[in-house]
N, C-alpha and C positions, 0 to 999 in steps of 0.2 A: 414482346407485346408491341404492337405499333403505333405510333401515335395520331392522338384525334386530329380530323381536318377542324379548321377553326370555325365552320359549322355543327360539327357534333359538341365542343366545349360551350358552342355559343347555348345550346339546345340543353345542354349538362346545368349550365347553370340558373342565375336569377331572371334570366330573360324566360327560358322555360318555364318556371317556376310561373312569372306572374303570367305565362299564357296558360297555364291548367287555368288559373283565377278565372280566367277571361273566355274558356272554353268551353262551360258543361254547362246540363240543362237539358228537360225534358223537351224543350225546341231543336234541339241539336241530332236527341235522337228521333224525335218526330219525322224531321225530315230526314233522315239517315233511314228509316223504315220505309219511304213514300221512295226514295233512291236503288234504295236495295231491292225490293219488290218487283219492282224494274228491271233490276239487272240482272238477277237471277232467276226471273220467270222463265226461262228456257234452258234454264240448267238440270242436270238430272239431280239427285239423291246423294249430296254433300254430306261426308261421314268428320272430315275434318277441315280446318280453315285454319290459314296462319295469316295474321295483319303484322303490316311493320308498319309502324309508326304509330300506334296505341293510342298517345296520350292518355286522355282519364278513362278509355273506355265508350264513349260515346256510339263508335261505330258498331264496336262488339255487342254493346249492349240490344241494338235495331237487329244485326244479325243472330242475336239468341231468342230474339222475340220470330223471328221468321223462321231460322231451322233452329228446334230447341234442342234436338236431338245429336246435333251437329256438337265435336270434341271443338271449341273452340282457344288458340291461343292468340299471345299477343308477345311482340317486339316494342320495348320504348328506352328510351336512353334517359329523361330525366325522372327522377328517384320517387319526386314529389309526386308527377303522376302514374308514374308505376307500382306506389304504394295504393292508389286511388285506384286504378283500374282493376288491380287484386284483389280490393275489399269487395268491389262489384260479387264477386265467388261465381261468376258463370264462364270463366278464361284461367289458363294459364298462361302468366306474364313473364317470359324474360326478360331483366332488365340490362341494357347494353346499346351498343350500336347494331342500327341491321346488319352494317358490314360484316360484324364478327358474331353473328346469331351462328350456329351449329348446321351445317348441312346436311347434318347424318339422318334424319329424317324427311319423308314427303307428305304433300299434304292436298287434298283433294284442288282445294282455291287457295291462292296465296295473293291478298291483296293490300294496296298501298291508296292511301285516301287521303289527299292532302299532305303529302309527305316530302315527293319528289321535287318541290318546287322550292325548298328550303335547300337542299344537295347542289355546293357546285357543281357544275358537266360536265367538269374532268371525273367526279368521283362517279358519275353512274356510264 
């Protein structure tokens, strides 16, 4: 097993923790809906979508109101909101680092929302 960069333990732990606190809300998806609408207006017929960087589910939850139909999962690494993003029930959550999500499957969209800007630039 290899070990966390000291932004995945930082994201593991009570700093994560108090960002779920600080991150949910039907504002968050409101604009996440008015985003997405956007971005996927000229996409065709999304059968499945994988997010990394989950948190509580916010995004997912904007993308299940647009394509309801769509197999939606999710990547998150702290526990707190990966329990939180599961009880949503319209995702399936891996909990983990993106690094070490599974590659054995593809997936129609694979997106990242506010994620990358917490990763050192060595790791991406």
């Amino acid at each position: 097993m290899r070990e966390f960069s000291e932004q995945e333990v930082f994201w593991r732990g009570e700093f994560g923790d108090q960002y779920v606190g600080r991150n949910q809300g039907q504002a968050l998806v409101a604009a996440n809906l008015a985003l997405f609408a956007k971005a996927l207006a000229r996409t065709g017929r999304l059968a499945s979508l994988l997010e990394l960087g989950t948190n509580t589910g916010n995004n997912l939850q904007a993308l299940h109101q647009l394509l309801p139909a769509c197999a939606l999962q999710g990547v998150e690494i702290n526990a707190k909101a990966c329990e939180q993003a599961r009880e949503l029930g319209i995702a399936e959550i891996w909990q983990g680092s993106l690094f070490d999500y599974p590659r054995e499957r593809t997936f129609d969209l694979t997106l990242s929302k506010g994620v990358l800007i917490h990763l050192a630039p060595e790791l991406l």
